[in-house]
C-alpha positions, -999 to +999 in steps of 0.1 A: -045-670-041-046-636-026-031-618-057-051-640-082-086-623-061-073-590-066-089-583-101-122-595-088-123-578-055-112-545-071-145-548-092-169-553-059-196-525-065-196-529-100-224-531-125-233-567-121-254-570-152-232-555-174-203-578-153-221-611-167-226-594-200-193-588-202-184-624-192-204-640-215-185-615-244-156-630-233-163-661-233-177-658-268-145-651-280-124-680-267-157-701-286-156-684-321-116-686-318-122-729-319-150-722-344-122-703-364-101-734-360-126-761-366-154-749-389-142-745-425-171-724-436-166-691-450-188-662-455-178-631-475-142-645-476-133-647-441-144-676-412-178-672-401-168-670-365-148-645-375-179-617-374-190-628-337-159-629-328-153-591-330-187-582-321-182-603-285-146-586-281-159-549-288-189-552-265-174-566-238-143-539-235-174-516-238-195-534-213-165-536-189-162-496-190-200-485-181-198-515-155-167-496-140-182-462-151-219-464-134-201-475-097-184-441-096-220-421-098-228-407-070-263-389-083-290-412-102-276-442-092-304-464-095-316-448-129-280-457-137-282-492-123-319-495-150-301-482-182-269-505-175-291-533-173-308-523-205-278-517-222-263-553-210-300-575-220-295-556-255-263-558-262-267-596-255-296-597-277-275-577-307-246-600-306-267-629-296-287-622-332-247-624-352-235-653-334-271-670-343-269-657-379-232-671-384-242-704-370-267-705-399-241-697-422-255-665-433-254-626-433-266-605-406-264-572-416-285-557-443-304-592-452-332-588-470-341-623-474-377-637-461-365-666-443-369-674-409-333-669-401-335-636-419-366-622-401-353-631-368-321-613-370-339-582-382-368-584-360-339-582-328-318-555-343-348-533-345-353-533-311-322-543-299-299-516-316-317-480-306-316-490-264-279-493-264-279-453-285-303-442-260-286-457-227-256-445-234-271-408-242-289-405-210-257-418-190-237-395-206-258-367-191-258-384-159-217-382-159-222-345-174-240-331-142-218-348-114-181-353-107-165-379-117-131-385-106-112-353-108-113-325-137-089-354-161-112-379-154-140-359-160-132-349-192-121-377-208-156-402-195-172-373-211-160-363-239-153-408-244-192-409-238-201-385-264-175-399-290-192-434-283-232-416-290-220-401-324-204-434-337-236-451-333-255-418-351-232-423-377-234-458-384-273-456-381-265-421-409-246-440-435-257-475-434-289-457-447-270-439-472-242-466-485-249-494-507-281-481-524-277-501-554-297-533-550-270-563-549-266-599-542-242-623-522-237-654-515-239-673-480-218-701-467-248-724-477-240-712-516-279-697-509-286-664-527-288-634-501-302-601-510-287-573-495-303-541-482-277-512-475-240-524-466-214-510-449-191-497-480-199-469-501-188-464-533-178-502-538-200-523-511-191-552-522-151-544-528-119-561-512-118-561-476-088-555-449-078-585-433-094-588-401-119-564-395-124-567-435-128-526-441-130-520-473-098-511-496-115-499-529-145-479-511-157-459-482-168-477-452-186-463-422-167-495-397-137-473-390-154-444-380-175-463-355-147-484-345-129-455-332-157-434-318-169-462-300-135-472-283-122-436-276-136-439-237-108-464-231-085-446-252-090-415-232-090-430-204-054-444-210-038-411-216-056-398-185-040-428-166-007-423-182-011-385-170-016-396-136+018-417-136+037-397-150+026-367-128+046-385-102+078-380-117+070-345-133+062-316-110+049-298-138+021-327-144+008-326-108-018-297-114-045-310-121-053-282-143-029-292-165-040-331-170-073-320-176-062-293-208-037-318-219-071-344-217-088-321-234-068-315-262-061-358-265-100-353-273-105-328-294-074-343-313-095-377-312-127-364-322-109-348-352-095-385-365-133-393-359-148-365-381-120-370-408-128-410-410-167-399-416-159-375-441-138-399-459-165-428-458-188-405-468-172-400-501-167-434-508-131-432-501-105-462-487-094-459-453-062-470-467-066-448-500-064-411-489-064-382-512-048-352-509-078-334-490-082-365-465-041-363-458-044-327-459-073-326-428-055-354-412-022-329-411-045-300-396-056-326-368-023-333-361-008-297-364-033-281-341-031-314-314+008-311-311+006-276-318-017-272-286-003-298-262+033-284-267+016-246-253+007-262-222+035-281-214+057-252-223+034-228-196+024-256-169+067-262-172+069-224-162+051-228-132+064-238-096+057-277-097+032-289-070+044-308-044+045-346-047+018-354-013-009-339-037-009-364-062-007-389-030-034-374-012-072-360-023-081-343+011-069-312+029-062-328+061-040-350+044-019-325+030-020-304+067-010-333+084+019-340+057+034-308+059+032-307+097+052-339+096+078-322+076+078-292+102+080-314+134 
């Protein structure tokens, strides 16, 4: 019973709005999974569970991070405590608007039909879609003016947080821009939809990926925004994967060095981010490069390895660090170590 409380205790202090946010995310899920299973209806070729479904699963591994996120400020707490509430009420209203759109059968993006369904979604989306921008820009300057964690940490919550504002700007940018062309669809009902913007450009209305249905014969703005959004938790891995491993590496225990070796993970990141824009924005396949998107993609990669293998080869040069300082965040700790070591 003891280890089966451990999750839950280790999340006391938490955000608890965003907690039950992230909750009923979850919980969404596991419901459009049976959905999958027992509704037949397809929309756009694919289940229409299958739409909630993804939305519930990204905003709840997003919820979950700010929840843990906003316990580790230590200035602007309680404005933090305000815009994580926001940001949980309208996220809940966002995906709330899909999974009520789905239920109906139809489209909830771009529809520019006049029924009731129709109005509703896009009546929530435009309030519901710019609070979750702006939340997450103002805690982003909260994390910018205080420490978070050490110099690592830091960088990678902040460099996530700004990866996760520009993949909202751009999918606000080029759903304005993609799919110009007035066009129709058709719902699960067999009813008529018209559709205002879309998420492919080029071919809106071309073959999808299975899945998360990106487009294969045009640009699409998803993966871009997929990846911005999510790079906070990627981040946040190879920060955690620095901290392991700078147990077994005396070169890795300078925290100097996680944080460049962070830093570069980011700017690497943010790269893969601005190629995947570009490419979209030309009406391009994710899965259909040309020679300029591979050629970008092989700079990315070139200056990212290129960069990480300087550091390691210099930090490698160095004395390692002794092991207590990756055990211990204080001064007295490492005094009374070392005096240990001499008695």
């Amino acid at each position: 019973m003891t280890v089966l409380s451990r999750p839950f205790s280790a999340m006391h202090g938490w955000h608890r709005p965003l907690l039950a946010n992230v909750t009923l995310m979850f919980a969404l899920v596991l419901a459009c999974v049976v959905g999958v299973v027992v509704d037949d209806r397809l929309l756009l070729g694919e289940s229409i569970w299958l739409k909630p479904m993804k939305f519930g699963f990204g905003m709840g591994v997003y919820g979950l991070t700010l929840a843990w996120l906003l316990s580790k400020l230590h200035k602007g707490r309680r404005l933090g405590w305000w815009l994580g509430t926001v940001f949980a009420v309208a996220g809940l209203l966002d995906v709330g608007v899909v999974v009520y759109a789905a239920a109906h059968g139809t489209v909830s993006h771009f529809n520019g039909n006049t029924d009731a369904v129709a109005q509703t979604v896009r009546t929530v989306f435009s309030f519901g879609v710019l609070p979750l921008l702006l939340t997450t820009l103002v805690i982003a300057i909260l994390v910018l003016i205080q420490r978070t964690g050490d110099p690592a940490m830091a960088r990678a919550l902040r460099a996530g947080l700004g990866l996760a504002i520009a993949s909202m700007v751009v999918a606000l940018w080029l759903s304005g821009s993609s799919g110009a062309t007035p066009r129709t669809v058709t719902d699960a009902n067999g009813n008529t939809v018209s559709m205002k913007g879309g998420h492919g450009i080029g071919d809106p209305d071309g073959t999808g990926m299975p899945i998360t249905n990106w487009s294969t014969t045009g640009g699409d703005l998803r993966p871009p925004h997929f990846v911005g959004m999510h790079g906070i938790q990627v981040l946040l891995l190879v920060t955690a994967i620095l901290g392991l491993l700078a147990t077994r590496y005396g070169w890795l225990r300078d925290e100097r060095v996680r944080a460049r070796l962070v830093g570069i993970a980011a700017l690497g990141y943010t790269g893969v981010f601005a190629v995947l824009t570009w490419q979209a924005k030309r009406g391009q396949s994710v899965v259909h490069p040309d020679w300029q998107t591979l050629t970008a993609f092989t700079a990315v990669a070139v200056f990212t390895l290129a960069t990480t293998a300087a550091v390691i080869i210099t930090a490698r040069r160095r004395p390692a660090l002794p092991t207590e300082e990756t055990q211990h965040d204080d001064l007295p700790s490492l005094m009374a170590t070392t005096m240990r070591r001499v008695g």
